[in-house]
DOVEX-842967 format. One record per residue: x, z, y of N, C-alpha, C in turn; residue number from 1. Coordinates in steps of 0.02 Angstrom, whole numbers. Layout:
N
n_u: X n_w: Z n_v: Y ca_u: X ca_w: Z ca_v: Y c_u: X c_w: Z c_v: Y num: NUM
...
END
This chain:
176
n_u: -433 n_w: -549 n_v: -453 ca_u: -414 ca_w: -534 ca_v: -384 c_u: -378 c_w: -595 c_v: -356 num: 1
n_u: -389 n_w: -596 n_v: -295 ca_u: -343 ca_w: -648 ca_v: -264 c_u: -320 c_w: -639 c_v: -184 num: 2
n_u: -258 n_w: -696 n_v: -177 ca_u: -235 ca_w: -660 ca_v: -106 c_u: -266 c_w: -694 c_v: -61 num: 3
n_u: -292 n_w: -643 n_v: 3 ca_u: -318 ca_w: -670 ca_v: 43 c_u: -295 c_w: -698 c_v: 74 num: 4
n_u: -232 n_w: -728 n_v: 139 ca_u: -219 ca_w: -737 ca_v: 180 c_u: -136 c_w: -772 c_v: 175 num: 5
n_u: -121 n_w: -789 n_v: 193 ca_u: -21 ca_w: -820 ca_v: 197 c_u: -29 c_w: -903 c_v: 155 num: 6
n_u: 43 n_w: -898 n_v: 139 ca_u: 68 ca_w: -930 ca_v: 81 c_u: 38 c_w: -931 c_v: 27 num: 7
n_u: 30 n_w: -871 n_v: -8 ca_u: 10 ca_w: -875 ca_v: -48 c_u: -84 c_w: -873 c_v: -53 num: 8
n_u: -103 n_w: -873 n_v: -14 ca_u: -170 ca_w: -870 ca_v: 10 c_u: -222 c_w: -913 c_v: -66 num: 9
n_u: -264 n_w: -869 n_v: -98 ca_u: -313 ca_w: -892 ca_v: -134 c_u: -266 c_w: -882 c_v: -203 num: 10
n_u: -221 n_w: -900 n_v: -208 ca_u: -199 ca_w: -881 ca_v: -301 c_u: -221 c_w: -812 c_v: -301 num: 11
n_u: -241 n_w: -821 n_v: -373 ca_u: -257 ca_w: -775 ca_v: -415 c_u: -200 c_w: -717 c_v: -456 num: 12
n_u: -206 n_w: -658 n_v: -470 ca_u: -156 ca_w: -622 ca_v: -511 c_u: -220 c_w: -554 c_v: -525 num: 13
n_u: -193 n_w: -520 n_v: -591 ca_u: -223 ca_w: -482 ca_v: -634 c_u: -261 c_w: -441 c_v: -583 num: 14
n_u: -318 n_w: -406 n_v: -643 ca_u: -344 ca_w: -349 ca_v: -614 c_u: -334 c_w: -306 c_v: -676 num: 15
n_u: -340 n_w: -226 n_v: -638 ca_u: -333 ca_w: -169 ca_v: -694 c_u: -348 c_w: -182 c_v: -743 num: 16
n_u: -354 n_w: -156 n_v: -791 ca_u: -362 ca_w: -170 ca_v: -888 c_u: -399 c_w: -87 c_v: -881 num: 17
n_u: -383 n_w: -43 n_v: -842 ca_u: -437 ca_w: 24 ca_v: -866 c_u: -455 c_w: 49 c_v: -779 num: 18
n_u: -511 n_w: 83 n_v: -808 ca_u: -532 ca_w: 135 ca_v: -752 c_u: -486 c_w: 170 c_v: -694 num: 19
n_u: -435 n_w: 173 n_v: -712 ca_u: -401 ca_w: 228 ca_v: -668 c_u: -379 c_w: 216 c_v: -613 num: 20
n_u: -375 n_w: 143 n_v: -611 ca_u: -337 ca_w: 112 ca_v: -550 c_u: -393 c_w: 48 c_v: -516 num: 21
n_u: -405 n_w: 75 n_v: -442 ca_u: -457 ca_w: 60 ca_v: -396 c_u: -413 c_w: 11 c_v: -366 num: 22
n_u: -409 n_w: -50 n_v: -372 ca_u: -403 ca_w: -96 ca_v: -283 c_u: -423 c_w: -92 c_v: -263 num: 23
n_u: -386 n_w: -113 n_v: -191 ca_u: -411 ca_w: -120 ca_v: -125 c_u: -481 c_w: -193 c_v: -121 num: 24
n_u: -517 n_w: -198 n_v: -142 ca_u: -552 ca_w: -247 ca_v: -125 c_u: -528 c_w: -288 c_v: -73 num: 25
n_u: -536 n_w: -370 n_v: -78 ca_u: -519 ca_w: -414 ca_v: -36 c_u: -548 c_w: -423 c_v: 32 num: 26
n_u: -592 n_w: -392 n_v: 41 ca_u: -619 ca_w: -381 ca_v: 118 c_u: -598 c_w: -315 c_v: 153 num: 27
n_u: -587 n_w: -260 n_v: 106 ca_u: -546 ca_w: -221 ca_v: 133 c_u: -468 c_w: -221 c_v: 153 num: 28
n_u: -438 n_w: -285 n_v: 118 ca_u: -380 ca_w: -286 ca_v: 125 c_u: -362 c_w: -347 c_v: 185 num: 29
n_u: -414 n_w: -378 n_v: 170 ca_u: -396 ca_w: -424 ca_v: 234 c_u: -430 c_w: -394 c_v: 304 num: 30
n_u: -465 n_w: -352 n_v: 301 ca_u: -481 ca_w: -321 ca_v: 362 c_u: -431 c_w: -257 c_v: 385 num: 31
n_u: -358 n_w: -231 n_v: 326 ca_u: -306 ca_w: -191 ca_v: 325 c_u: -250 c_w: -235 c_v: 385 num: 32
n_u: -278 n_w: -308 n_v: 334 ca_u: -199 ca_w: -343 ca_v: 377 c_u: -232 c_w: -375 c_v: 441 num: 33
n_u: -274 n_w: -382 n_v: 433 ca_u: -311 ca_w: -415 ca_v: 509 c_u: -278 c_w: -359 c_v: 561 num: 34
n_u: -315 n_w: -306 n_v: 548 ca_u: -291 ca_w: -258 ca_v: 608 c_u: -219 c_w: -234 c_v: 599 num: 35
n_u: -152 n_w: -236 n_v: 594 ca_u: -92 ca_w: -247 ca_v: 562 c_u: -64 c_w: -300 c_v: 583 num: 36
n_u: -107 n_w: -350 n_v: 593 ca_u: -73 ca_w: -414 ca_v: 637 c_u: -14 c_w: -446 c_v: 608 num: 37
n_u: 27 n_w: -492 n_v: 647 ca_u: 100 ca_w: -512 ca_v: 637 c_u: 126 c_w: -450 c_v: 595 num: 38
n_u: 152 n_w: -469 n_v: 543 ca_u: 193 ca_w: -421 ca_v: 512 c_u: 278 c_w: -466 c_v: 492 num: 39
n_u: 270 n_w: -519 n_v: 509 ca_u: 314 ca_w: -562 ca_v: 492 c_u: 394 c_w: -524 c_v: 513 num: 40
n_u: 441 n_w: -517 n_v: 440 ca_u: 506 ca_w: -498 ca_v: 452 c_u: 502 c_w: -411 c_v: 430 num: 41
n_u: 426 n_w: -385 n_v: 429 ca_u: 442 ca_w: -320 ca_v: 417 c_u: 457 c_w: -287 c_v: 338 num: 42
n_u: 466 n_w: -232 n_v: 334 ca_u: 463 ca_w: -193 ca_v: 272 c_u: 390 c_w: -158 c_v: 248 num: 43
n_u: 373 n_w: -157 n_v: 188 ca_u: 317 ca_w: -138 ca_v: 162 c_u: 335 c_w: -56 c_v: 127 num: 44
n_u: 286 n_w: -17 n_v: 107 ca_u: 298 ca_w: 40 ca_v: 57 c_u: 204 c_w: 21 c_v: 43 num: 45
n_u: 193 n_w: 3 n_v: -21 ca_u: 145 ca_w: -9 ca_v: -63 c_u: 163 c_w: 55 c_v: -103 num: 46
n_u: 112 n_w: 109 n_v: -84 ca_u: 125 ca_w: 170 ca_v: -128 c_u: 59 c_w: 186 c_v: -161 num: 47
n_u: 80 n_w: 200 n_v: -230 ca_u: -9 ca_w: 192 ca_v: -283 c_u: -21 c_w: 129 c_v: -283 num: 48
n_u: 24 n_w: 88 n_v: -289 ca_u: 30 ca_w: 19 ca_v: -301 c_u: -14 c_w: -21 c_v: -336 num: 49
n_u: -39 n_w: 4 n_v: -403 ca_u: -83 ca_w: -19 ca_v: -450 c_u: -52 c_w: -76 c_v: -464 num: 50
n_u: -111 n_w: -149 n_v: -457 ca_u: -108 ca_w: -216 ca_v: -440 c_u: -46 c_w: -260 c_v: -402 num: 51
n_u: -7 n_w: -215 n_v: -359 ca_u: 35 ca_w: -251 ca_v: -307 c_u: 4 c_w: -263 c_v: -261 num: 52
n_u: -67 n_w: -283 n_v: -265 ca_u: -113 ca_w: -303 ca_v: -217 c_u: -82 c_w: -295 c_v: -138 num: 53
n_u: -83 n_w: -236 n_v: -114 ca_u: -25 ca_w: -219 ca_v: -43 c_u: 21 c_w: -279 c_v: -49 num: 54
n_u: 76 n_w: -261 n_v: -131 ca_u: 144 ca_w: -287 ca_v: -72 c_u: 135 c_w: -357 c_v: -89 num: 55
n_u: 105 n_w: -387 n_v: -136 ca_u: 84 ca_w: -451 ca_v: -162 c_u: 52 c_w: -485 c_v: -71 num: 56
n_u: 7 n_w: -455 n_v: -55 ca_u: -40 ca_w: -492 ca_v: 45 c_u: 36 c_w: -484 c_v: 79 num: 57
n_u: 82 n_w: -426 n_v: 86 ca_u: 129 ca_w: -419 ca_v: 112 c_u: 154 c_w: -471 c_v: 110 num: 58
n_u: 197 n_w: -492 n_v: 71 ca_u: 245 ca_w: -549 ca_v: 76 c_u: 204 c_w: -620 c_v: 92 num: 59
n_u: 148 n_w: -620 n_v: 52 ca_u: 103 ca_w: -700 ca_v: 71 c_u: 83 c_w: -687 c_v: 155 num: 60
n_u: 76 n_w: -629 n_v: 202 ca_u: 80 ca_w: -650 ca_v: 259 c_u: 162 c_w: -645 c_v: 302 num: 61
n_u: 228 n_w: -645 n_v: 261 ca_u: 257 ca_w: -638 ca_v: 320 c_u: 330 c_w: -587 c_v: 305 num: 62
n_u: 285 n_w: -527 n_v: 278 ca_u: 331 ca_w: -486 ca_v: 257 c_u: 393 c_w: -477 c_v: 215 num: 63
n_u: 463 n_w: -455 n_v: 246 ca_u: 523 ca_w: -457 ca_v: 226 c_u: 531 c_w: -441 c_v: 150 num: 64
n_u: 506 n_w: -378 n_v: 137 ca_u: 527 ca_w: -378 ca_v: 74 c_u: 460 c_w: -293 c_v: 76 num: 65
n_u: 453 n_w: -279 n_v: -8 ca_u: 422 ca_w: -257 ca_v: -5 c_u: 437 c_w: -205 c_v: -70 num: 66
n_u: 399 n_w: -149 n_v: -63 ca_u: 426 ca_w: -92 ca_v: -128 c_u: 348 c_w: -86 c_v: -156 num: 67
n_u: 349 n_w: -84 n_v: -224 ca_u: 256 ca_w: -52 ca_v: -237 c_u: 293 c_w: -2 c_v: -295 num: 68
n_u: 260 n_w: 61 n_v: -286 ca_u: 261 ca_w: 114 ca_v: -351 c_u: 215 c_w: 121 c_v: -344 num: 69
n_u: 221 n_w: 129 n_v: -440 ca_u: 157 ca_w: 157 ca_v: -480 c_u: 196 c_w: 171 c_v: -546 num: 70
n_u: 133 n_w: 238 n_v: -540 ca_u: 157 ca_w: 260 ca_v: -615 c_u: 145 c_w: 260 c_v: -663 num: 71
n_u: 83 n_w: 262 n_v: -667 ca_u: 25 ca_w: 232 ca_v: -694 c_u: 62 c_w: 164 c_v: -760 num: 72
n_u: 78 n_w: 179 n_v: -827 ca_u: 122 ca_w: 131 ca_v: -883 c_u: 80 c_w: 66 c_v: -871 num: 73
n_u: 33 n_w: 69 n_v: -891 ca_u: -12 ca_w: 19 ca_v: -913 c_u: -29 c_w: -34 c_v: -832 num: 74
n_u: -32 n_w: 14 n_v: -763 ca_u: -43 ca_w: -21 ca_v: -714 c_u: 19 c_w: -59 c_v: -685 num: 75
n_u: 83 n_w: -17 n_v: -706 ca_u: 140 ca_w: -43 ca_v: -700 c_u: 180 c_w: -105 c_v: -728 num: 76
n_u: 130 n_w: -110 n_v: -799 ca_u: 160 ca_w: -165 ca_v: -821 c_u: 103 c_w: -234 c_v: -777 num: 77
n_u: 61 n_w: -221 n_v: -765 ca_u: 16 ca_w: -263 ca_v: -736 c_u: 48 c_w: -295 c_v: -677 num: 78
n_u: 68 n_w: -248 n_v: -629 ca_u: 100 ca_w: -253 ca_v: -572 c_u: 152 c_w: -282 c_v: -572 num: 79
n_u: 211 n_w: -287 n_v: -627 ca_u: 270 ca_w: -330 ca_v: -639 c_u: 234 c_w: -403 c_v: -650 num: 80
n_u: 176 n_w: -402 n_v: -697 ca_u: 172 ca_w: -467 ca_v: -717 c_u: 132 c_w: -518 c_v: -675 num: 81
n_u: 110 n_w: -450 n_v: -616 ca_u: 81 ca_w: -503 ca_v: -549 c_u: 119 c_w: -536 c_v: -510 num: 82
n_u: 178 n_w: -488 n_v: -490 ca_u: 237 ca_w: -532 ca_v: -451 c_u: 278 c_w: -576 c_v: -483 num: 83
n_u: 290 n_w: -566 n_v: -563 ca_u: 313 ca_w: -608 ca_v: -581 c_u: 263 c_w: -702 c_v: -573 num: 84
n_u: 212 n_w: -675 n_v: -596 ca_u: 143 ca_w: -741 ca_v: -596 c_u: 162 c_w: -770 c_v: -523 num: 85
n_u: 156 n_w: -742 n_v: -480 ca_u: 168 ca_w: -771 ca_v: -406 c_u: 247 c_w: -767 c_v: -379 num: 86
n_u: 288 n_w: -771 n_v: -423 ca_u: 365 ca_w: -773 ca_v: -400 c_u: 388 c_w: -762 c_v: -353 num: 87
n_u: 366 n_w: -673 n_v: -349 ca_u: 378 ca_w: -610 ca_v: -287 c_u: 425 c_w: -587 c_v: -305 num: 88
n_u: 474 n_w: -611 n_v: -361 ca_u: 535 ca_w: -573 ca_v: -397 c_u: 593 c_w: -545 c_v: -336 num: 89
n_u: 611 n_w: -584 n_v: -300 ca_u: 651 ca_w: -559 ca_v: -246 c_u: 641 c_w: -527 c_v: -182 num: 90
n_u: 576 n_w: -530 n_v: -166 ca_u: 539 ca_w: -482 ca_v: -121 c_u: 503 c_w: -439 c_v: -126 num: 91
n_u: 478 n_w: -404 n_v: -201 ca_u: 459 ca_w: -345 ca_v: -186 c_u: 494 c_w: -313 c_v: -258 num: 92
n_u: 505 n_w: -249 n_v: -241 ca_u: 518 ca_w: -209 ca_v: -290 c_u: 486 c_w: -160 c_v: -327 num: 93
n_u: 463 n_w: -171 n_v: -401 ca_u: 420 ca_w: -130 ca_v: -410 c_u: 452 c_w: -61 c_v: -460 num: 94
n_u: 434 n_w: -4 n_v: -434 ca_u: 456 ca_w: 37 ca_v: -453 c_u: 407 c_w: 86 c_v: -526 num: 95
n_u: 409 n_w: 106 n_v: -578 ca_u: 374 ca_w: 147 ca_v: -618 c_u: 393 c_w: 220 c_v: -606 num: 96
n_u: 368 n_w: 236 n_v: -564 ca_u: 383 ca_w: 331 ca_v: -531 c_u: 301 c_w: 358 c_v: -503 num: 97
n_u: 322 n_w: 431 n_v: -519 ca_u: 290 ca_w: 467 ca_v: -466 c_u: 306 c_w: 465 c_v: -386 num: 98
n_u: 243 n_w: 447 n_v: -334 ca_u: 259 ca_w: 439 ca_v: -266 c_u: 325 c_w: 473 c_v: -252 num: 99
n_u: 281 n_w: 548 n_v: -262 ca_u: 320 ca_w: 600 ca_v: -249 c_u: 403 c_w: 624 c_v: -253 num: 100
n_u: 393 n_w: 597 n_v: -327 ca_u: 476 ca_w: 598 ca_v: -332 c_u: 507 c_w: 545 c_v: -299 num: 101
n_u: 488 n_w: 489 n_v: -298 ca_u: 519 ca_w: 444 ca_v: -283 c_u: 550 c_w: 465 c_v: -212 num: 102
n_u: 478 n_w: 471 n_v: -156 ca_u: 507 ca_w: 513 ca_v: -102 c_u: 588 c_w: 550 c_v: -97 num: 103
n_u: 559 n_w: 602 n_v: -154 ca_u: 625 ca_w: 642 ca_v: -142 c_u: 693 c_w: 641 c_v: -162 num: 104
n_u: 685 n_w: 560 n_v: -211 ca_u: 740 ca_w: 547 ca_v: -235 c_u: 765 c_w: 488 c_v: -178 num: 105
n_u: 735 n_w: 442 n_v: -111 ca_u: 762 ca_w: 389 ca_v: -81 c_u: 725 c_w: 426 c_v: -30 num: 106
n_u: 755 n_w: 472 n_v: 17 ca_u: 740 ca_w: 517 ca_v: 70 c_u: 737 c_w: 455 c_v: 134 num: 107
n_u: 817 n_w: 428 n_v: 131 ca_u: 840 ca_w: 372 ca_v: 185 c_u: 808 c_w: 330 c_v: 185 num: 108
n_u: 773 n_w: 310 n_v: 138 ca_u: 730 ca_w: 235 ca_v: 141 c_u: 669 c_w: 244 c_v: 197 num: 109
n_u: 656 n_w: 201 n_v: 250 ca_u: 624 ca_w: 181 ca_v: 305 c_u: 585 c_w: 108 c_v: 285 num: 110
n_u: 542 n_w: 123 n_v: 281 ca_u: 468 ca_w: 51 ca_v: 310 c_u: 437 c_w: 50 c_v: 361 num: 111
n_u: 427 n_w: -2 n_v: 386 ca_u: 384 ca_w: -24 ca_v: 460 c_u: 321 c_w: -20 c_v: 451 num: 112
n_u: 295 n_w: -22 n_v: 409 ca_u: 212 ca_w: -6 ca_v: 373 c_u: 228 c_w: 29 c_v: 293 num: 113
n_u: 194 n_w: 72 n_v: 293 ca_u: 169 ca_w: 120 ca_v: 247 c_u: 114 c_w: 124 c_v: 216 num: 114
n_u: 63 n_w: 108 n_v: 168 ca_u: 22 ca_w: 87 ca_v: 145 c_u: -21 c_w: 168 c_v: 94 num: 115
n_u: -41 n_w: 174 n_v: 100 ca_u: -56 ca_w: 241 ca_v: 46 c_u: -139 c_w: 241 c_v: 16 num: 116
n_u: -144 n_w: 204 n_v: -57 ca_u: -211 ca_w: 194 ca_v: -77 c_u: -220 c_w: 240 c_v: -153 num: 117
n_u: -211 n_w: 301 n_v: -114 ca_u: -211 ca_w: 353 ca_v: -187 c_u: -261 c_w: 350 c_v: -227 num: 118
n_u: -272 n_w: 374 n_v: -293 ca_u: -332 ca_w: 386 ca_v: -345 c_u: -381 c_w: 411 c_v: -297 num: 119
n_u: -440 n_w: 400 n_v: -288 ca_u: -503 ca_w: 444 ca_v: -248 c_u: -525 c_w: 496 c_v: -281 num: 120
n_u: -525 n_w: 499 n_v: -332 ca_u: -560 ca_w: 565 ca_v: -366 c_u: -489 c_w: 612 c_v: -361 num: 121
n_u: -416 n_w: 603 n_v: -344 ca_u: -356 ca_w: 653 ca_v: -323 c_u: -319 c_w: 636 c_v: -286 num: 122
n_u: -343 n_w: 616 n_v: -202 ca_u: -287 ca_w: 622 ca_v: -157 c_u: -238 c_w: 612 c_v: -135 num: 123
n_u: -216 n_w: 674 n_v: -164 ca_u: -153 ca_w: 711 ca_v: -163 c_u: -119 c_w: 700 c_v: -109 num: 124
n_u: -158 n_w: 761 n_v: -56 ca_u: -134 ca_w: 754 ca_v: 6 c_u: -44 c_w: 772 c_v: 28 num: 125
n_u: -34 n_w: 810 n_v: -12 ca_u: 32 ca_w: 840 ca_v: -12 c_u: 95 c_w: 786 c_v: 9 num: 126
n_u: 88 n_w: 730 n_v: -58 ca_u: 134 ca_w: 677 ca_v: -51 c_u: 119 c_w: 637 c_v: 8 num: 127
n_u: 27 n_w: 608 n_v: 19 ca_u: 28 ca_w: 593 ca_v: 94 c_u: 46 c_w: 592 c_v: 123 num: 128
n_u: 83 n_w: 666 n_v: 145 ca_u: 98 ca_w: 684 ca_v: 198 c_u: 172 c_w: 681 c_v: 212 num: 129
n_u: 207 n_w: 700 n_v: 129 ca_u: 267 ca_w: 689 ca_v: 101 c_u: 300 c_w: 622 c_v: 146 num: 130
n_u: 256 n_w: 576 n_v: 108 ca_u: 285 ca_w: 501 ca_v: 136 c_u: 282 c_w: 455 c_v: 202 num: 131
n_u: 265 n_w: 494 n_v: 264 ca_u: 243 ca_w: 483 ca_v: 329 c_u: 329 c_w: 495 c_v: 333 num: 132
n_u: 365 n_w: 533 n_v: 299 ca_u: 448 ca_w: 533 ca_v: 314 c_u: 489 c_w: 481 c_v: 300 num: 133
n_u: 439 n_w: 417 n_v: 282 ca_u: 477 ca_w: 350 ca_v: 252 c_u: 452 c_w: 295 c_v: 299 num: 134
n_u: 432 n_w: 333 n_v: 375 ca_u: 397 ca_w: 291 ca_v: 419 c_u: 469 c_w: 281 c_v: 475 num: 135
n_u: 446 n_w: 200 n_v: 478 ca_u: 531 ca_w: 181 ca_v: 540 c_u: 468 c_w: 217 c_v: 620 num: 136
n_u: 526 n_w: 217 n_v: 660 ca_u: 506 ca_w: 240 ca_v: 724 c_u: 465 c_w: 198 c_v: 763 num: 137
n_u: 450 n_w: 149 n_v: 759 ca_u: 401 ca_w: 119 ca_v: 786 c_u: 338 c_w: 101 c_v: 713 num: 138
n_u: 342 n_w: 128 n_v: 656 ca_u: 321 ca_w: 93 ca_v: 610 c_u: 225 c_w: 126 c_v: 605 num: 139
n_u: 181 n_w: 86 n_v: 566 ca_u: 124 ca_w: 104 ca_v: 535 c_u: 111 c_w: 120 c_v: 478 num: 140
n_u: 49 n_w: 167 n_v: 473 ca_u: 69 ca_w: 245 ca_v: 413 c_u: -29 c_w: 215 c_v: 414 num: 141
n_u: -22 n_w: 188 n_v: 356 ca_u: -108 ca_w: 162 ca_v: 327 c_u: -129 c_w: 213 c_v: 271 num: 142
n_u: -172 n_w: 246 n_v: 269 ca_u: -201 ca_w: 272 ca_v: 238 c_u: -283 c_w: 244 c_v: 210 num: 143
n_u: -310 n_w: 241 n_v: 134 ca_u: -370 ca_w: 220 ca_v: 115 c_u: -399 c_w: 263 c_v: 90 num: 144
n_u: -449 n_w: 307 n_v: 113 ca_u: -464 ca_w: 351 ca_v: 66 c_u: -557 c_w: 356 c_v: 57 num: 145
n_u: -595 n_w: 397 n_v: 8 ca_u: -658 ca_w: 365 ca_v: 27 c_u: -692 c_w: 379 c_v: 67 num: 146
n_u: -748 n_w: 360 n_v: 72 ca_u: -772 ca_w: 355 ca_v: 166 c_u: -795 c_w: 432 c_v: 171 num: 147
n_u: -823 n_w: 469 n_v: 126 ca_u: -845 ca_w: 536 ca_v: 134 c_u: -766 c_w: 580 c_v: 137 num: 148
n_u: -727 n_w: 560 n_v: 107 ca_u: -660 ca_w: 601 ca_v: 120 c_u: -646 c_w: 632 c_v: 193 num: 149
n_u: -618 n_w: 695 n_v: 199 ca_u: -612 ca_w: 716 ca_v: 260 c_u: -562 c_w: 685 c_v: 283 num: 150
n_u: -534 n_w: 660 n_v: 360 ca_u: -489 ca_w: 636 ca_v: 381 c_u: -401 c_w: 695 c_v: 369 num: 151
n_u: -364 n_w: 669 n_v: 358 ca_u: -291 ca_w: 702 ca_v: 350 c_u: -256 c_w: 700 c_v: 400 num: 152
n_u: -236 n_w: 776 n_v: 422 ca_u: -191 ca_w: 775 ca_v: 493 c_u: -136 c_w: 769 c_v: 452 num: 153
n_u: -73 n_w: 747 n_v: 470 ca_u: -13 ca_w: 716 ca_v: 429 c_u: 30 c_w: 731 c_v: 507 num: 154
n_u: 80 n_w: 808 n_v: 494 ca_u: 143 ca_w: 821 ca_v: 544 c_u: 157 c_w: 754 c_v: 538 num: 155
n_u: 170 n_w: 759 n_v: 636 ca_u: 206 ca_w: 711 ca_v: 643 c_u: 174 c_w: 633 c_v: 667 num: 156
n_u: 140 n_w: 623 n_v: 651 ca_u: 95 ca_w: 562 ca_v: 659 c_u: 29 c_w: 576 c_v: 690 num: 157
n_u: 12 n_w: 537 n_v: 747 ca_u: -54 ca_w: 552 ca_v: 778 c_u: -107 c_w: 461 c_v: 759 num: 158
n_u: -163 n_w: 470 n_v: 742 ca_u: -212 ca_w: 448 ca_v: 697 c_u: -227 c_w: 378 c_v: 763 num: 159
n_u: -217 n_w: 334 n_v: 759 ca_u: -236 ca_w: 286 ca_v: 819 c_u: -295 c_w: 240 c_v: 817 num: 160
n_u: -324 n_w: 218 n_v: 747 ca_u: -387 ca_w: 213 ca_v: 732 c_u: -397 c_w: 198 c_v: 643 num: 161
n_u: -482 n_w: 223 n_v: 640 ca_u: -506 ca_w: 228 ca_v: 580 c_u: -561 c_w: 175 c_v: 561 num: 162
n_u: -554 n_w: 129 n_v: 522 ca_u: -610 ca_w: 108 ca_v: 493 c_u: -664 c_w: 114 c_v: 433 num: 163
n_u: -719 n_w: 88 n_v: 431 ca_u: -737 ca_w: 122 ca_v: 368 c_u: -776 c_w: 54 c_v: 351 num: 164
n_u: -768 n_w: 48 n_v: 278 ca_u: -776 ca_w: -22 ca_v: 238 c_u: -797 c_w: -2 c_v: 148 num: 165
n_u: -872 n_w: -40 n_v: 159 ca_u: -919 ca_w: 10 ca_v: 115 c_u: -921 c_w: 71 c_v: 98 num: 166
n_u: -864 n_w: 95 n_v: 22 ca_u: -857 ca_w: 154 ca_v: 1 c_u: -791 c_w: 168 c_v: 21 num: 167
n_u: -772 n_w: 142 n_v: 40 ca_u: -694 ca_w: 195 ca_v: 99 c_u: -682 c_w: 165 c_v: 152 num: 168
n_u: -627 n_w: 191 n_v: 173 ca_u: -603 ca_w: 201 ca_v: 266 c_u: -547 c_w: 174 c_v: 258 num: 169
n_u: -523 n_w: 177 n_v: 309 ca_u: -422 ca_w: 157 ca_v: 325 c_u: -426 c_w: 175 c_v: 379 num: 170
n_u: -371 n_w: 214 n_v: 371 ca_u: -339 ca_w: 286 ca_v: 451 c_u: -285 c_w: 236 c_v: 468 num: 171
n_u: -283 n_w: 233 n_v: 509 ca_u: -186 ca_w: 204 ca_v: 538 c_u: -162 c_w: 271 c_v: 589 num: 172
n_u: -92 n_w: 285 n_v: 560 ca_u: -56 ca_w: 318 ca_v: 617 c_u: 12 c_w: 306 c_v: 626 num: 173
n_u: 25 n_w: 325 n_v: 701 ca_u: 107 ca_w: 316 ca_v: 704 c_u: 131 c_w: 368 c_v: 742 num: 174
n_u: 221 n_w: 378 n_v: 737 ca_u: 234 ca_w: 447 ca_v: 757 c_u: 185 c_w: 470 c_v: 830 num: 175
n_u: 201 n_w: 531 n_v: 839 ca_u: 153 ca_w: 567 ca_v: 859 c_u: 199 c_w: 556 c_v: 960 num: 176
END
């Protein structure tokens, strides 16, 4: 894998070691931040983190600082040893949790973009929807899910546009 776009633009860092964990492909991700624009100075939430991939483009275009969870042992150690490879040590934080809990354990925590690239074969609309509560008031709530997936109404947030890029989509919404 490699980063598309910033600073760090074109280095290379790991890909999964098993099945379970899908990146964002590099044309899907640079067509995430294309439409996302200037992000320069903001906060990231890379949630289903895998790779870092999210908060790894995050910071190479701009972005303040950045959080990626995953829980996933094996994807987690991957994900430390990507930011470490590209010396993201002080801008992103990578967490080994469930979304979910994490949510409910850092309620107060606010990001300006919200990123959400769950397992495709489970969703898990619940936390989805969970984590639209970690959105700042002017902020963007990205969703990837696959292109046959039904779209997710998520209280609170109204859907402002959808793309679709081969085998999945990306929803953007912001409060409602």
């Amino acid at each position: 894998m490699r980063v598309v776009a910033g600073r760090l633009r074109g280095r290379i860092f790991g890909s999964p070691r098993t099945k379970r964990t899908h990146p964002m492909s590099d044309r899907m991700r640079g067509a995430l931040f294309n439409t996302l624009g200037d992000i320069e100075g903001l906060s990231v939430l890379d949630a289903f983190a895998g790779t870092g991939a999210i908060a790894i483009e995050s910071i190479s275009r701009g972005a303040r600082q950045a959080t990626a969870i995953e829980r996933d042992k094996s994807a987690y150690q991957l994900l430390v040893e990507n930011i470490e490879s590209l010396e993201c040590e002080q801008q992103i934080k990578a967490t080994c949790a469930n979304v979910a809990s994490w949510s409910s354990q850092n309620r107060e925590v606010e990001f300006d973009i919200i990123v959400c690239d769950p397992p495709y074969q489970k969703p898990q609309h619940k936390t989805l929807k969970k984590l639209a509560q970690h959105l700042s008031s002017n902020g963007t709530y990205v969703l990837s899910l696959p292109a046959a997936e039904e779209l997710l109404v998520i209280p609170g947030l109204k859907l402002i546009k959808s793309q679709k890029h081969a085998g999945g989509s990306l929803h953007y919404y912001k409060h409602a």
